[in-house]
N, C-alpha and C positions, 0 to 999 in steps of 0.2 A: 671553804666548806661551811655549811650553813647547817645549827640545830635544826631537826624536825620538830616542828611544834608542837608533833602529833604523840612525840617520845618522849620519855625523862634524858633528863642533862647527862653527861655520862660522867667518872672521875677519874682519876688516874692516882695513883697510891706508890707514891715512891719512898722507900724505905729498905735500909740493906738487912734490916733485922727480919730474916724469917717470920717470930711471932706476932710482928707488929704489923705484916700485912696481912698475916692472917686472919687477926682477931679485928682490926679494923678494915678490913675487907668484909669482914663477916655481916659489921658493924652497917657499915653503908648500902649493904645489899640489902638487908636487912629493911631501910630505909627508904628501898626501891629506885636507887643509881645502878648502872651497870659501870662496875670496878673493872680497869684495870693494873694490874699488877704490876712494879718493875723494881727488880733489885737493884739497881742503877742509874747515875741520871742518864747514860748516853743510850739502857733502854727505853729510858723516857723522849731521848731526842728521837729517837729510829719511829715510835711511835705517833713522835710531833709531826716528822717528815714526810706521815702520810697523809695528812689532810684534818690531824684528829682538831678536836674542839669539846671543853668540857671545863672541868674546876681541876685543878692539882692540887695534891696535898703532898709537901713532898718535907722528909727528912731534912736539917741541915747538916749535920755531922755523917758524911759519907766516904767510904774511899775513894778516891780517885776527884773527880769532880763532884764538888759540895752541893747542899743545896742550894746558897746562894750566888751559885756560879750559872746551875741551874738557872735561878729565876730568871739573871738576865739575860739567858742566852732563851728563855722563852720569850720574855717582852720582846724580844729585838725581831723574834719568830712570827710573833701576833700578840700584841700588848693588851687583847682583849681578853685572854684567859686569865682568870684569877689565881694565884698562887699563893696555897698557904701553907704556913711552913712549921713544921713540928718542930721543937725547941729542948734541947736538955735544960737542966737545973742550971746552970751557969751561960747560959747565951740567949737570958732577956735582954740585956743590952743590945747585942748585935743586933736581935729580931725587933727591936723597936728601931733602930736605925735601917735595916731591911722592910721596915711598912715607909719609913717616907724615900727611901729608893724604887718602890712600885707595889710590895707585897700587900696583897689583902687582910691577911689577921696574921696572926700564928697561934700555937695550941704548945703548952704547955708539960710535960711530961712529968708523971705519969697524967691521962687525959681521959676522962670518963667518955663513955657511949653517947652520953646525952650531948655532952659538949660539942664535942666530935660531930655529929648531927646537924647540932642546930649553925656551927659555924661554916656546915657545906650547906644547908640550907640559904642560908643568905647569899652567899659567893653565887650559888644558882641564879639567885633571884635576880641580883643584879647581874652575872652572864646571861641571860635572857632577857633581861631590859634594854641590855644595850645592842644585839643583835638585833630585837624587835624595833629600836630606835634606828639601824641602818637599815631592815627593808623596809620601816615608812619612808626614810628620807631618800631610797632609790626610788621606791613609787613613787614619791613626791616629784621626783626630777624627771620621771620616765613619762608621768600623767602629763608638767611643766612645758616639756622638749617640744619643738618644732615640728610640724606635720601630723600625721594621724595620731589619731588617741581610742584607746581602748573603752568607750565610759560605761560605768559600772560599778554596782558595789555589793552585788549579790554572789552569795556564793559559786556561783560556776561562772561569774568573771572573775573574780576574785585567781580561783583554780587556773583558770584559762592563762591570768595576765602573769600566774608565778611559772607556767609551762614555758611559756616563751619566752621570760625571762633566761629560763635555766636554758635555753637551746638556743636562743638567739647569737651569742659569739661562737656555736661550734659551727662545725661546714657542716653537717650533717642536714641531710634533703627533706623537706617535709610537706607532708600532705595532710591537704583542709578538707573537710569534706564539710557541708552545713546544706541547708535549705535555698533555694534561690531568694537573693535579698536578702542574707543575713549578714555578709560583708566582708568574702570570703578575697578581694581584691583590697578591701581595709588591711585586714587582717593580715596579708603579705606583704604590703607596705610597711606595715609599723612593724614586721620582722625586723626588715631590711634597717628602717631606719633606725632601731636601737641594735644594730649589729657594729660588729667592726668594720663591715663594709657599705657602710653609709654613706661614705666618699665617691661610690661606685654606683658604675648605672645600675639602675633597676630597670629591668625590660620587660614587661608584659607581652603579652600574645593570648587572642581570644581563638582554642583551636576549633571551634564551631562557627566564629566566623568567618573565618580563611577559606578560600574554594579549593577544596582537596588537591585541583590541580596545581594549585601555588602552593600550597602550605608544607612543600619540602624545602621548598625553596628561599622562603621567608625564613625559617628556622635555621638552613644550613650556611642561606650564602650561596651564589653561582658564579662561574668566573666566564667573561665574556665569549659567549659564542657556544656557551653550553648547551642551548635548546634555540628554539628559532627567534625566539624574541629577546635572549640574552643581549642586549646591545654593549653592555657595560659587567663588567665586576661588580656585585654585589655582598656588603657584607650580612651575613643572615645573624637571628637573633642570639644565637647562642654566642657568637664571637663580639657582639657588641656587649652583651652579658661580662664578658671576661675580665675576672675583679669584683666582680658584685654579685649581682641575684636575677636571675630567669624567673619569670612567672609563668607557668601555662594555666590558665585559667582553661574549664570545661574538657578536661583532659580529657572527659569520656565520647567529646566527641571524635578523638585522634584516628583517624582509620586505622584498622589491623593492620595491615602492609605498613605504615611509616613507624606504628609503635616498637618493630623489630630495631628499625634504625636508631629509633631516639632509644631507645635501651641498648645499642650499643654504644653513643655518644655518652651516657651516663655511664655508663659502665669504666670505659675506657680513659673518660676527660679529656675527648680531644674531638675534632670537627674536620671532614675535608668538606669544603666548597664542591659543589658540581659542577663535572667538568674539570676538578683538579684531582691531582694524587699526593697533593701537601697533605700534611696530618696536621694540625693547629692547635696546640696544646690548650687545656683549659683551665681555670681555677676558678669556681663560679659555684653557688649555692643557686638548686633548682627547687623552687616550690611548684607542688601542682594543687589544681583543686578541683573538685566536682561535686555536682547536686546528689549524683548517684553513688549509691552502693557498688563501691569498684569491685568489692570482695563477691558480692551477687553477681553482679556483670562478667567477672573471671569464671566464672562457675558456669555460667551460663554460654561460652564462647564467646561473648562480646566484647570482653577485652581481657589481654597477653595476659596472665597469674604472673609470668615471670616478673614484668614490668609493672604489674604491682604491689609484690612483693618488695622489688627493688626501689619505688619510689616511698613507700610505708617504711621509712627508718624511721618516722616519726610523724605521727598522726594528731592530727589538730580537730576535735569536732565541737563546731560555734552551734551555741544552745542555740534553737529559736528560739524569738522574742515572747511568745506564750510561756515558755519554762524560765523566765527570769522578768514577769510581769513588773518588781519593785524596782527595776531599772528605770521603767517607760517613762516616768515625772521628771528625770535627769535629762534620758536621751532627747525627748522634748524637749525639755530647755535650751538642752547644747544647741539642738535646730532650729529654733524658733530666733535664738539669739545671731548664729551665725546668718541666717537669711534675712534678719532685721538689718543688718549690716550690708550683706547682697543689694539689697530691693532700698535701700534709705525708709525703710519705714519701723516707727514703732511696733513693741509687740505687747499687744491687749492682752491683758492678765488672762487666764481663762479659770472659769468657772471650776468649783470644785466638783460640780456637779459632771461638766465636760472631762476635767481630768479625768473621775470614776469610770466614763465611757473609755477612756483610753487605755486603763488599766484594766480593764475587763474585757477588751476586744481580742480576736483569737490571733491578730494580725498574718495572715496567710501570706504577707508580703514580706513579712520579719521589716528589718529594720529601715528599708528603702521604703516603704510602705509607711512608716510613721515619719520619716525624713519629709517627703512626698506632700502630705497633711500638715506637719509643722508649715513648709513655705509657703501652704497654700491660706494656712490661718492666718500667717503674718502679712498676706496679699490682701486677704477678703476681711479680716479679722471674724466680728461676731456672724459676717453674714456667712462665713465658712459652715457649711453642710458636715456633718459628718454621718458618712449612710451608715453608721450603727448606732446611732442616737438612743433609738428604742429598743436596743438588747436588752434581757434582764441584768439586773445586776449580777448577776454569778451564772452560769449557765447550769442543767442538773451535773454535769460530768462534776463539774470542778468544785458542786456546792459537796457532793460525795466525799471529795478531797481532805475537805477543812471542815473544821470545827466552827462552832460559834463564836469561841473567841480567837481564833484564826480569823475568820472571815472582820472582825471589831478592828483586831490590830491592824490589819491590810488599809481598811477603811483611814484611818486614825494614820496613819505613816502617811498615806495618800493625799491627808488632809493638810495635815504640816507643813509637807512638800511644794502644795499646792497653794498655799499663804506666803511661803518664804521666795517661791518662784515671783508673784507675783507682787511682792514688797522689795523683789533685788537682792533678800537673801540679810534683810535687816530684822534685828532680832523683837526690840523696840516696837514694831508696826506690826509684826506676826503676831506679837502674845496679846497684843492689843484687838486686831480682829478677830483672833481665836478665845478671847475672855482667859487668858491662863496668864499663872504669876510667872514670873520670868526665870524661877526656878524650878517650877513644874514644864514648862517650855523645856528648858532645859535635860529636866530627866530625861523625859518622852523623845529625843532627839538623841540623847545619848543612846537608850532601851534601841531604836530603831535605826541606828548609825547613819545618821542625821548631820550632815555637813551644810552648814550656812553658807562657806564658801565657794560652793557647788553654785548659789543659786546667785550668785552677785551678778549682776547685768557687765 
């Protein structure tokens, strides 16, 4: 279990003295923790065993199991929670040989408000430094990892790359729905591939491109002599899928007669072939996705409610690339670099002037569309056309949006981006084109969460 960043840390106040959880209870609420109470440690284990996560403060002089029986039987539980431990008059010794066994402080008895306070204050700090230090260094390894990547660092990637995190190891079926071209076949790749069933096929199937009359066939499997052209057994997708992850991309173009079927295959988790009366048990995660509003399209008869209710256990919606414009200097990069390697060619720095157009275009193609443009810069270089050359810089919609000094910083991030991209992400060569000291570089790259490393060739 993982704090919400969005929440205060919580505590847990283990003490068998009545008064003492109350008035230090009082104390911490006070101070804006959500307290929990436990007159015992093994209420405190019952409450560990559900997933909690927070600071303890707990008694050592307890009946039954102490608190320093306690602590170690939390370390052993998750050695990230802080454990601090209230002390009588006669067991500072003990509680200083309990801080180099694992314990974080201990407090002193009798223990003022303030004290009390300021030593869950700290424990906080550092229980949240070190969670915040294991999800950078999961993203680190997840952005690192082999095959698709999420790139991004704008708040609704940000949102997007912790949803799939958190859903990725469960079975649990999930529907994408985005814009055409915004990479809604990425997107279910880099499920699959930071899932537990990585090891496992990943099967795609585009249902608008299949000719209605195959595409039961393709999906179920036929067993020879099923229909006139059955020559052979065939295995269809979903049994190939078995162990890993089904994709149907463009689900909404699935005809109404087969969505009955595949909502009973979902349902059920299991597959007969045509032409057979085997049931073929399944174990498989089904993404689907689509450009359209499935929820309109149900409403409308166009497509099963039931079947998409049933596929909506969990809904993925990828921003276009117009709602997350401070991405586009990245996403570029990543494409201009990967195609540079494609094609053997270098890739010409480009103007910040050029960049400005990139970040200001509505991109109606989303991401395939500036993917598209990167190879073709890195083919043509400067002689690369780009047909919105001569858009204003801000369109009236969007000048409406932002402010002046909105509109400054976008510029200013854009520009940096656009120095480090085309120096390789050297810091040295950037503050030198840009006339800045290398500590003002610096600020302004931290203020705009500014990674160097982003931009290395």
């Amino acid at each position: 279990m993982q704090l919400d960043s969005n929440s205060p840390c919580s505590v847990m106040l283990v003490d068998d003295e009545e008064h003492i959880r109350i008035s230090a209870g009082q104390t911490l609420e006070l101070a804006g923790y959500p307290v929990t109470c436990c007159a015992n440690a093994q209420q405190a284990l019952d409450v560990l065993a559900d997933g909690w996560v927070g600071v303890m403060v707990s008694d050592i002089s307890m009946p039954g199991m102490d608190g320093l029986a306690l602590m170690r039987e939390v370390q052993q539980r998750n050695s990230d929670i802080p454990v601090i431990l209230i002390t009588g008059h006669g067991d500072i010794s003990m509680a200083v040989g309990a801080i180099r066994d694992g314990a974080y402080d201990f407090i002193e008895k009798p223990f003022s408000a303030d004290l009390l306070q300021d030593v869950v204050k700290r424990a906080v700090e550092k229980l949240t430094l070190t969670l915040e230090n294991q999800r950078l260094r999961r993203e680190l390894e997840a952005q690192s990892a082999p095959g698709p990547r999420l790139i991004g660092k704008t708040p609704a990637l940000q949102q997007l790359r912790g949803l799939v995190q958190a859903v990725a190891d469960t079975p649990a079926d999930i529907l994408i729905l985005a814009e055409t071209g915004s990479g809604k076949d990425l997107m279910a790749r880099y499920i699959h591939e930071h899932s537990n069933r990585r090891d496992k096929n990943f099967v795609a199937i585009n249902c608008g491109a299949v000719p209605e009359n195959l595409i039961e066939s393709e999906l179920f499997g036929h067993e020879k002599g099923a229909f006139t052209d059955a020559k052979a057994r065939r295995i269809g997708k979903f049994e190939h899928a078995n162990g890993g992850t089904l994709f149907l991309d463009e689900i909404e173009s699935m005809p109404l007669a087969l969505q009955v079927k595949l909502l009973r295959v979902i349902e059920e988790r299991s597959v007969e072939r045509l032409g057979s009366n085997e049931s073929i048990p399944l174990d498989l995660r089904i993404i689907a996705a689509s450009k359209a509003d499935l929820k309109q399209q149900a409403e409308q008869g166009l497509f099963r409610e039931d079947l998409y209710y049933r596929l909506n256990v969990v809904k993925i919606d990828i921003p276009p690339l117009r709602e997350r414009r401070d991405d586009i200097p990245l996403l570029f990069q990543h494409f201009a670099i990967v195609a540079s390697t494609l094609y053997g060619r270098e890739v010409v720095p480009l103007s910040a002037e050029r960049m400005h157009s990139l970040v200001t275009h509505d991109w109606p193609g989303n991401v395939r569309e500036l993917r598209n443009l990167a190879e073709r810069y890195v083919l043509l270089g400067e002689n690369c056309t780009f047909d919105f050359d001569d858009q204003p810089i801000l369109d009236a919609t969007e000048r409406g949006h932002m402010t002046l000094p909105q509109q400054m910083e976008r510029f200013e991030r854009m520009l940096i981006q656009t120095e480090l991209a085309r120096h390789g992400g050297s810091i040295k060569d950037t503050q030198e084109s840009l006339g800045l000291p290398r500590k003002t570089l610096y600020d302004k790259m931290k203020k705009h969460e500014i990674n160097k490393d982003d931009f290395k060739n």
